[in-house]
C-alpha positions as CSV (number, residue, x, y, z in Angstrom):
1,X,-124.8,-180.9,9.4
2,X,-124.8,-182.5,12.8
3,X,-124.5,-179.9,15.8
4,X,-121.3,-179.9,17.8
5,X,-121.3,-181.8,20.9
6,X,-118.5,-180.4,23.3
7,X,-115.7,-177.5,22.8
8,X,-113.8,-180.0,21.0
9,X,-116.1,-181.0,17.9
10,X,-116.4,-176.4,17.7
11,X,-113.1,-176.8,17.9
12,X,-112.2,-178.3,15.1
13,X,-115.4,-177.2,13.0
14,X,-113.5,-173.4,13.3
15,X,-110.3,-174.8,12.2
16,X,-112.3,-175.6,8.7
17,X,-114.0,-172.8,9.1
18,X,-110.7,-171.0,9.2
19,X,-109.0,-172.7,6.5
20,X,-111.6,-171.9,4.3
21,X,-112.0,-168.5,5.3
22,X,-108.0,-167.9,5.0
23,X,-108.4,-169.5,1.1
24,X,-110.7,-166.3,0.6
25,X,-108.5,-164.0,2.7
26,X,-105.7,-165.0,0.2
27,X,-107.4,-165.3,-3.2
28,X,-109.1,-161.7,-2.5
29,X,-105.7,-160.1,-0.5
30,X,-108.4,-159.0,2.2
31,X,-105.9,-157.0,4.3
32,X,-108.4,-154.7,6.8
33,X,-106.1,-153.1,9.1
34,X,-108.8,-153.3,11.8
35,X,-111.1,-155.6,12.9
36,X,-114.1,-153.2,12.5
37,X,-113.2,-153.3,8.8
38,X,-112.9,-156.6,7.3
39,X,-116.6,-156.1,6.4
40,X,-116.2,-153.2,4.3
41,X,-112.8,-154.4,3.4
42,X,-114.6,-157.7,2.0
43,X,-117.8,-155.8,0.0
44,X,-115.1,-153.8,-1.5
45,X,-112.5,-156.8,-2.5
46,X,-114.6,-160.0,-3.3
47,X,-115.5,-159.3,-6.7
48,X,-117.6,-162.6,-7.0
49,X,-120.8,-162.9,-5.0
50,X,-120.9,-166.2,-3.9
51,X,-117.4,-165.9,-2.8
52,X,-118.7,-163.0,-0.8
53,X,-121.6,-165.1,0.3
54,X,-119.6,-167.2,1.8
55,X,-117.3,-165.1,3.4
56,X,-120.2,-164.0,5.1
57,X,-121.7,-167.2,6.5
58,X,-118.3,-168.1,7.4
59,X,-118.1,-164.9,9.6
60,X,-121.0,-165.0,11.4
61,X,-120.9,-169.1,11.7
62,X,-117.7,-168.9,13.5
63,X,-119.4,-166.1,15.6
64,X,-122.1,-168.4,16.7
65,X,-119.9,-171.0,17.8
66,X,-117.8,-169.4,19.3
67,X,-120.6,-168.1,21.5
68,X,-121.6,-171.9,22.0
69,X,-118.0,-172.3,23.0
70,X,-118.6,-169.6,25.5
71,X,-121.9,-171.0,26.9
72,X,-120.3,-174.5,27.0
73,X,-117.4,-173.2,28.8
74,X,-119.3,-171.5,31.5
75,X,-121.6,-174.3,31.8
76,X,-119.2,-176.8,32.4
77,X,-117.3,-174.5,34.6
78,X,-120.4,-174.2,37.1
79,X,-121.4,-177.8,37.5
């Protein structure tokens, strides 16, 4: 997988990452009713592993880029 080049490209790599990741919030009825929970909520719900797999490399994929986002942002916001 080819890194993203500007906000746009992240962009849209966390709208997949968001479809995907609402298929799973669906299929599973994650419903955490805080954010601090949707970990625990997850472990406990996702009854198959590589679903929960997943779920997890979603999560902290669309973590990183939205720190990339960040960093673009602020870099392109100093220049």
């Amino acid at each position: 997988m080819s890194h993203p080049q500007s906000i746009a490209d992240i962009q849209k790599r966390l709208n997949d990452l968001s479809a995907e990741m609402i298929t799973l919030i669906q299929k599973y009825g994650l419903d955490a009713a805080h954010p601090l929970d949707v970990i625990d909520t997850a472990r406990r719900k996702i009854s198959d592993q590589a679903d929960y797999i997943r779920f997890l490399e979603l999560s902290l994929e669309g973590r990183i880029l939205g720190e990339v986002a960040d960093q673009m942002g602020q870099t392109s916001g100093s220049a």
